[in-house]
C-alpha positions in Angstrom: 0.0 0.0 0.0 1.5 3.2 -1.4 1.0 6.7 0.1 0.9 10.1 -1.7 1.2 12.9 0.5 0.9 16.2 -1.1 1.8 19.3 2.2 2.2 18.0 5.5 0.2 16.3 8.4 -2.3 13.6 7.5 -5.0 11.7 9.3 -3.1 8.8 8.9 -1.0 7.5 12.1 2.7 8.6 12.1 4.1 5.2 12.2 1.9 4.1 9.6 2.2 6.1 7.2 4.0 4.1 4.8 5.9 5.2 1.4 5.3 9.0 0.1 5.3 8.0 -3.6 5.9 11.4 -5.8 5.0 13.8 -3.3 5.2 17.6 -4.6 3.7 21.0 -3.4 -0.1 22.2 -4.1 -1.1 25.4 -4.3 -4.7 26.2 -3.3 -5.2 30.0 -3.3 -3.9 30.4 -0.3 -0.4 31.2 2.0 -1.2 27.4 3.8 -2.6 25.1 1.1 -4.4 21.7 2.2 -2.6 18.4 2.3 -3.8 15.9 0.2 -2.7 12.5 0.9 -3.6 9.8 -1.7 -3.4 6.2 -0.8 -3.3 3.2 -3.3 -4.6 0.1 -1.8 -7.8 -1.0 0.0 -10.1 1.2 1.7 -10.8 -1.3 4.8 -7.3 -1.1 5.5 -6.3 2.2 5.0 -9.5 3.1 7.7 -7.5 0.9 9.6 -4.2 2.9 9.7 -6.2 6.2 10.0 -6.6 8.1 13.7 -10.1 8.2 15.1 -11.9 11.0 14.9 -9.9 12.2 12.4 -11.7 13.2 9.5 -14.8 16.1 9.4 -16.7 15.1 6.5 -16.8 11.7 4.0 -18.2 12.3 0.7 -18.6 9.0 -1.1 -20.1 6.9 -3.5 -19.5 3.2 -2.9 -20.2 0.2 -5.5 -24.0 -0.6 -6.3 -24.5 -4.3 -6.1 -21.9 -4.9 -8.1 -22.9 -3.3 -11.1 -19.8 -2.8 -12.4 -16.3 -4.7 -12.4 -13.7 -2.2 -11.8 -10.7 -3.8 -13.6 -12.3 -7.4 -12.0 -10.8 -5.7 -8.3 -14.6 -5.8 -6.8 -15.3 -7.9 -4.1 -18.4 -6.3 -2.5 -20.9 -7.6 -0.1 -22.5 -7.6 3.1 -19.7 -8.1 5.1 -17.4 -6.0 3.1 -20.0 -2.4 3.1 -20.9 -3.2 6.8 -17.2 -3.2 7.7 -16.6 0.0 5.6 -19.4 1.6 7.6 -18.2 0.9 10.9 -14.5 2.2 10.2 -16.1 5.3 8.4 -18.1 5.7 12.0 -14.6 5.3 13.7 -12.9 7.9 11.8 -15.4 10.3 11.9 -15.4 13.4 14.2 -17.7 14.2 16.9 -20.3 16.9 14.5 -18.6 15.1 11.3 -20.9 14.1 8.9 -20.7 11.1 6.0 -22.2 11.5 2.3 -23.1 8.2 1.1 -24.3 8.3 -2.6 -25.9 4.8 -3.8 -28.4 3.7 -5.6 -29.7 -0.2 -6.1 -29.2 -2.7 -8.8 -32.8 -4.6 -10.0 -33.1 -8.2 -10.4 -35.5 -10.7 -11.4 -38.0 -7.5 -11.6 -36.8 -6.3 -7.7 -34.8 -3.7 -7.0 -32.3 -5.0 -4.0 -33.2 -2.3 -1.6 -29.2 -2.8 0.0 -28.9 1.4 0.0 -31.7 1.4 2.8 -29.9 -2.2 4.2 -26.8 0.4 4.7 -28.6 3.1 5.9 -29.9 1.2 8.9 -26.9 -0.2 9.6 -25.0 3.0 9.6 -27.9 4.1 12.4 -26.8 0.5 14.0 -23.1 2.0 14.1 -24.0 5.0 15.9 -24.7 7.3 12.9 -27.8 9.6 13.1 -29.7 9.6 9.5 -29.6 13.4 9.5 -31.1 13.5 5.9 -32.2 11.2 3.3 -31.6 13.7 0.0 -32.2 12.7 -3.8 -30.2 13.3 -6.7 -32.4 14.0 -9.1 -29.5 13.4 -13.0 -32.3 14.2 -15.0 -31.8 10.9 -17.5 -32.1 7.3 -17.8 -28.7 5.9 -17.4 -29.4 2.5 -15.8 -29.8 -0.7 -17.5 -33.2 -2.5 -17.6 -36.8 -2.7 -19.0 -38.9 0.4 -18.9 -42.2 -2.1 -19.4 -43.4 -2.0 -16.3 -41.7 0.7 -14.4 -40.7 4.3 -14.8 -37.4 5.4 -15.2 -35.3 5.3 -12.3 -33.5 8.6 -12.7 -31.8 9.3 -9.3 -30.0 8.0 -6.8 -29.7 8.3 -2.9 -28.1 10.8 -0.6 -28.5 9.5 2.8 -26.2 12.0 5.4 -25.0 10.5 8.5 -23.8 12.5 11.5 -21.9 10.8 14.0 -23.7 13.2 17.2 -24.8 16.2 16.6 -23.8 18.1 13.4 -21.0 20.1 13.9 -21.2 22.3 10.3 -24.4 22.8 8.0 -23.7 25.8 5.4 -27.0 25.6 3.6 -26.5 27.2 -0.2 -29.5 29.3 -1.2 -30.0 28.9 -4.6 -33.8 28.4 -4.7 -35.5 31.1 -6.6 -38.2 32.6 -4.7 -41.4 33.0 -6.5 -43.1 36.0 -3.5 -39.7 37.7 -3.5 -40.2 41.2 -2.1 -43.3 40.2 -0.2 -44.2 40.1 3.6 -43.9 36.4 4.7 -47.5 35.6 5.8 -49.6 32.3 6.2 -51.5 30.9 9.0 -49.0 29.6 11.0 -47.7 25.9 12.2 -50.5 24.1 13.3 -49.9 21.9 16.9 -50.4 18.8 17.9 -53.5 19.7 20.1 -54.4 21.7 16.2 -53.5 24.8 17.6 -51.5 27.0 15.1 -48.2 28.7 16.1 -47.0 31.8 14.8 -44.4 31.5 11.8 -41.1 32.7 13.5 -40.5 34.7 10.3 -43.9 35.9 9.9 -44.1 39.6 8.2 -40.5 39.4 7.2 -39.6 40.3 3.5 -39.4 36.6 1.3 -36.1 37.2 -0.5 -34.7 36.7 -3.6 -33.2 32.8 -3.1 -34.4 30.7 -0.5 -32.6 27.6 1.2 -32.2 24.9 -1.5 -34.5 21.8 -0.5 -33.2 17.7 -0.3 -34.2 17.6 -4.1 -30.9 17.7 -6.0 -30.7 18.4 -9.5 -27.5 17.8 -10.9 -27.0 16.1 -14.3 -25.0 13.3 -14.8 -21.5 13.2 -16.2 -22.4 13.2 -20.0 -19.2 11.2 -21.1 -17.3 9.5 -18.8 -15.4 7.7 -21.3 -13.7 11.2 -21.1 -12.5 10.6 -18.1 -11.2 7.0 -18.2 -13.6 5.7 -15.6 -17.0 3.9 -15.7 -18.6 6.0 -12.7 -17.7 9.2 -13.0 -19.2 11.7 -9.8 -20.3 14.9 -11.0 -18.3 18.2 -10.0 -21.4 19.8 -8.6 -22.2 17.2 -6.4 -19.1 16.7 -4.7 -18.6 20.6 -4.6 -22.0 21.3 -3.3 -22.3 18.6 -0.5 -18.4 19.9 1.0 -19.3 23.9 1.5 -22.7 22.2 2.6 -20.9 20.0 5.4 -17.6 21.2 6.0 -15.5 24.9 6.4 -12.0 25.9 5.1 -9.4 23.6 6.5 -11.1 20.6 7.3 -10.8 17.3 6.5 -12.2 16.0 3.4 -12.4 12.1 3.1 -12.8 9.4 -0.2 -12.6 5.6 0.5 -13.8 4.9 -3.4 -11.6 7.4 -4.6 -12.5 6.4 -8.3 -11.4 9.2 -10.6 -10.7 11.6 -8.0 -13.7 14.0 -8.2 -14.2 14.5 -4.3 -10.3 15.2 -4.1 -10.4 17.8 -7.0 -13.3 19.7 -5.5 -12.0 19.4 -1.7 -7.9 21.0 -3.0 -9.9 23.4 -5.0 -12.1 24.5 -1.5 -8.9 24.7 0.4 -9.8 21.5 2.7 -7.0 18.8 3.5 -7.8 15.9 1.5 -7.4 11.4 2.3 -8.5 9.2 -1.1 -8.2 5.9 -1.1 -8.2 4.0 -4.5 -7.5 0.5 -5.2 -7.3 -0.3 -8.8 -4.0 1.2 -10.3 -5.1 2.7 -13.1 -8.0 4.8 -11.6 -5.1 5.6 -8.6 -2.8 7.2 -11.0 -6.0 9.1 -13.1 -7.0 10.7 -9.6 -3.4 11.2 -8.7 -3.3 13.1 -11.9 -6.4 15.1 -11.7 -6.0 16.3 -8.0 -2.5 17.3 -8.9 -3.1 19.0 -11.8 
């Protein structure tokens, strides 16, 4: 298992650290830029190595039912996500907060339902299920009959907090259709059917409101571009680390894939840890984040 270490400090264990393969200087926009610290081998393991409580915020997609291959490196099952979970729960900061992106394979006419498998076992680890978000790509890109079904064309966001949240940033991109107006309405209604005044009642609706769990983000549109057969979008991972995480934290990958999440987290000045086990997508992310 190789290391590179792009800065200084990582949130892997001194001892442990291993062999810094090619390690050169970032620059991030700033006097102090992040450390990125890439490590080729497997994920499991690496978690191993890493310090608890070490990292703020994971933002991940791991494989869906083995859907796809990866250069015949997969082995991916019960044992193997639920062991992943646990680890990510270990490494995770008090407040921290975990992205986990996945969607379900269908067979013989059922989808698996293993996201919501993981979900519940994340809450069995100690995570809270803060959110369950959608990422709505806007196309069909699955595989499978559209007889008796409508397209699947999203896939799950669930966010896990390990305690309370420690960082929400919420972006407010939403236009606002009353903006200018007094907020009115007749309030929240009670359990005993009372309502409750609006806190914000009679203040002026702006121009963008809080985005809601609905995500709209479109799909990478080739990722034979890219060299890899998953490709994460740039939005995504941009928009879920100023959601969950502030300057100088510690961004985390254990699917490292292409390198997307590392890309976006050098490019927000937070420290970065990828972890990618098939060589050739090790080397495309080691060339993307360090370009």
């Amino acid at each position: 298992m190789k290391n590179l270490t792009l800065g200084g400090q990582t949130g892997i264990a001194a001892k442990d650290r291993g062999v810094v393969d090619d390690a050169y200087e970032t620059t991030c926009g700033s006097s102090n830029p992040p450390l990125v610290t890439l490590i080729h081998g497997d994920c499991i393991e690496a978690m191993k190595r890493m310090e608890e409580g070490s990292v703020d915020l994971t933002v991940t997609s791991p494989p869906y039912d083995n859907l796809r291959t990866y250069e015949g490196s997969l082995v991916w099952n019960e044992d193997v996500w639920k062991e992943v979970l646990s680890q990510l729960y270990r490494v995770t900061k008090q407040g921290g907060v975990v992205v986990w992106v996945v969607g379900d394979a269908t067979i013989k006419g059922s989808e698996t339902g293993t996201s919501f498998r993981q979900a519940l076992y994340a809450m069995e680890c100690g995570f809270n299920l803060n959110d369950t978000m959608i990422w709505n790509k806007g196309k069909f890109s699955a595989v499978g009959a559209l007889k008796t079904r409508y397209a699947p064309v999203f896939e799950y966001m669930f966010i896990f907090t390990k305690g309370k949240i420690a960082t929400f940033n919420p972006i407010k991109d939403r236009p606002c259709k009353t903006a200018g107006r007094k907020k009115d309405g007749s309030g929240i209604r009670q359990k005993d059917g009372t309502l409750k005044p609006k806190s914000n009642q009679g203040w002026i609706q702006p121009a963008f409101g809080q985005r809601f769990a609905i995500w709209d983000i479109s799909s990478e549109s080739n990722p034979k571009k890219v060299n890899h057969p998953a490709v994460f979008p740039k939005k995504l991972a941009h928009d879920h680390i100023i959601s969950w995480s502030n300057k100088g934290d510690t961004v985390f990958d254990p699917f490292l894939g292409s390198g997307t999440t590392g890309v976006a987290a050098k490019k927000l000045n937070r420290s970065f840890i990828g972890v990618e086990k098939v060589d050739k997508y090790y080397d495309l992310a080691k060339e993307r984040i360090g370009s």
